[in-house]
N, C-alpha and C positions, 0 to 999 in steps of 0.2 A: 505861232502857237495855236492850237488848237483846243476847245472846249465841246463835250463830245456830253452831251445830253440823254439819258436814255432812258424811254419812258419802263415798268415793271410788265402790266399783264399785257400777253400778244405780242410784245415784244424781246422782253429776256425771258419769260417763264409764260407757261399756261398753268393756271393751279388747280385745275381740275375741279374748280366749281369750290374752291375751299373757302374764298375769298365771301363770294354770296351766299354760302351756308352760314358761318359766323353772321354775317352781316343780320339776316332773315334771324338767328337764334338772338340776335340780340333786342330786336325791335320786339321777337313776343313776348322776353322776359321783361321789358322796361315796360310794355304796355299792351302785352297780353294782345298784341298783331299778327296773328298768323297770317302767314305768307305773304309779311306785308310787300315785299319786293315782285310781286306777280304785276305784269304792265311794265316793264321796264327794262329796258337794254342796259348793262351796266358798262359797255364799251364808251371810252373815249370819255366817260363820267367821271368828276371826281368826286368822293368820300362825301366833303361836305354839302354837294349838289344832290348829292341821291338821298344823304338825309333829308333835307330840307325836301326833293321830291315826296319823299315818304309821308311827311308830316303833314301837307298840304294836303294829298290825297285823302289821308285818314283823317281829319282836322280841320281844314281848311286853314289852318293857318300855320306859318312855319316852327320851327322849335324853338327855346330858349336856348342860352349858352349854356345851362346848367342841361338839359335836354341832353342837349348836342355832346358837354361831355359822358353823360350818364350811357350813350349811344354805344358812344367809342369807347368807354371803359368795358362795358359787357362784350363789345367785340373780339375787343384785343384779348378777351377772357379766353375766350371761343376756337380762337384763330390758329394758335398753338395746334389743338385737339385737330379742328378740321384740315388743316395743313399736314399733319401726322397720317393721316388716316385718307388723305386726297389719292385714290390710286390713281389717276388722271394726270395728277401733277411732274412736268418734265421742266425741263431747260431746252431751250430749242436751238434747232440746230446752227452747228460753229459760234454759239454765243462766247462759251469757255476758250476758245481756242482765239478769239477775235478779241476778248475782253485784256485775254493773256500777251500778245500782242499789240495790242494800244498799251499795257500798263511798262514797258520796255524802252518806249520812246520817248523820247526827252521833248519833243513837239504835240505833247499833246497830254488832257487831262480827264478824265469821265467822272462826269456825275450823273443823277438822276432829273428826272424832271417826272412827276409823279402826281396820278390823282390821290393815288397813298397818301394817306396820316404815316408821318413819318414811322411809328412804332409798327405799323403794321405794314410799311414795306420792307420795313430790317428784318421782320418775322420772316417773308416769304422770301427774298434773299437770305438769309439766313440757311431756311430749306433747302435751296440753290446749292447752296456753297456760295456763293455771289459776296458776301459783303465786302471785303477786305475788297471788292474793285471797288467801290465807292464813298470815298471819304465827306464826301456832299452832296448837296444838293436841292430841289424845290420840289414842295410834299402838299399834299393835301391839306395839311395842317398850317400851312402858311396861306393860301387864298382858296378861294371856292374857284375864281376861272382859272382856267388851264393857263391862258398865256400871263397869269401874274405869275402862278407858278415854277412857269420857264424863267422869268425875268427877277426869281426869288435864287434859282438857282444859278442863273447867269452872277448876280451880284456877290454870291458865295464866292465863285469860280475867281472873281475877279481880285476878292481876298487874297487870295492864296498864290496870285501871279505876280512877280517883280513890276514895280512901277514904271508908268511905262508903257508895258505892252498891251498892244491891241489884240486882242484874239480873233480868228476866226470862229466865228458860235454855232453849232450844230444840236437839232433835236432828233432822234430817231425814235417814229413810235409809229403804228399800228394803226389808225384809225385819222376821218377825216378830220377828227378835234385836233387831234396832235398835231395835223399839218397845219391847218385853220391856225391856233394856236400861237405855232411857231412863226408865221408869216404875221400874226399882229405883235409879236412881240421882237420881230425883225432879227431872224435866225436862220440860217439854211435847213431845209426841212430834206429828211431822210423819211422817207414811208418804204413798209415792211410790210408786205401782205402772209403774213403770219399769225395773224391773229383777231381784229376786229372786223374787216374787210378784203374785199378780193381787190385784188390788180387792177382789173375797170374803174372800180369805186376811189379807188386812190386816186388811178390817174387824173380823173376829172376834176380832181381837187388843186391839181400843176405843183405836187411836191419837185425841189431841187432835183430829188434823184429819188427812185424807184427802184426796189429793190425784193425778189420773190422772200430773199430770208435774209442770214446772218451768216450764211452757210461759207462766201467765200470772203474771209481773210483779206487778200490780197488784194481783193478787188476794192475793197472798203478803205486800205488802207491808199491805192494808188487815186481814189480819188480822194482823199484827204490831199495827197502832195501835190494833185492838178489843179485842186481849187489854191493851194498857198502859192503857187507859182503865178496863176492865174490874178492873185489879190498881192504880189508883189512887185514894186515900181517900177526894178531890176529887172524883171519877168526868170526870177530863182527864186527857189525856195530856201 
């Protein structure tokens, strides 16, 4: 059985900048910060790190809990409108077509793994068409680092499979965090150079498998069946 991890931006969708517009509209409504996201790469960041980025910056010192949710509420406000209005915003290639084919097979299950606060990744999936592939998952809103997040989502995954079974555990995402990530939280790591980083930049990071997109299907799923063969005692899947 397979558990199939998939991070949101760079790798199922690009949002056309919709994502850091809400963001940026929320920080100068709660405190009057323009532009307070200038300086900052938002790839491979999660939610709760780029706030806490923020606050530091302007502050020196990090937000409260009441802060943090006052952040995300004005976001989520936002997000709707800027996702509506993202002419940028796509799904990238053979996402739909690959998600539609994992959801058929009896060997295998996808969820998220995510710098998203959950509500604000159901928004941009949502836009997608995307949700109904994903009944779970690990969000922004469960830890600040990325590899608890994985490991937030792995524990969901793990719910919802007959006792018993071992899964094999995959994350795929876009940037060196994601692989970084994946590899402390001891998962095969799938990078995509679709979105935060080029091909080079991943390489040197020694993801399990490298991959330019999402584009081939087939190929995504034949190494799904080479790795279970490969992690079976029998040497079958």
């Amino acid at each position: 059985m397979h558990v199939i991890l998939f991070d949101i931006d760079g790798t199922l969708i690009q949002s056309g900048g919709a994502g850091r517009l809400a963001l940026a509209r929320a920080f100068e409504k709660a405190n009057n910060w323009k532009n307070a996201l200038d300086g900052i790469t938002l790839h491979g960041k999660t939610d709760p790190a780029i706030v806490e980025w923020v606050y530091l910056q302007r502050r020196n010192s990090p937000p409260t809990s009441a802060e943090t949710a006052r952040i995300y509420g004005l976001y989520l406000g936002e997000l709707a409108d800027t996702l509506a209005k993202a002419e940028g915003f796509r799904v990238l290639p053979g996402v739909g077509r690959l998600l539609a084919r994992l959801s058929v097979r009896e060997d295998a299950i996808t969820g998220l793994a995510t710098g998203n606060i959950e509500r604000g990744a159901r928004e941009k999936l949502r836009r997608a068409r995307l949700n109904h592939r994903f009944a779970f998952g690990g969000f922004g809103s469960d830890a600040k680092e990325r590899s608890d997040i994985i490991r937030a989502g792995v524990e969901r995954a793990r719910e919802r499979l007959p006792g018993g079974v071992e899964p094999l555990l995959w994350v795929v995402g876009d940037t060196p965090a994601d692989v970084q990530a994946g590899k402390t939280a001891g998962v095969r790591t799938v990078a995509v150079s679709t979105g935060g980083a080029d091909a080079e930049t991943l390489r040197e990071t020694r993801p399990d498998v490298l991959l330019a997109d999402l584009g081939d299907a087939e190929a995504f799923l034949s190494m799904l069946d080479s790795a279970a063969e490969r992690a079976s005692p029998t040497g079958a899947s």
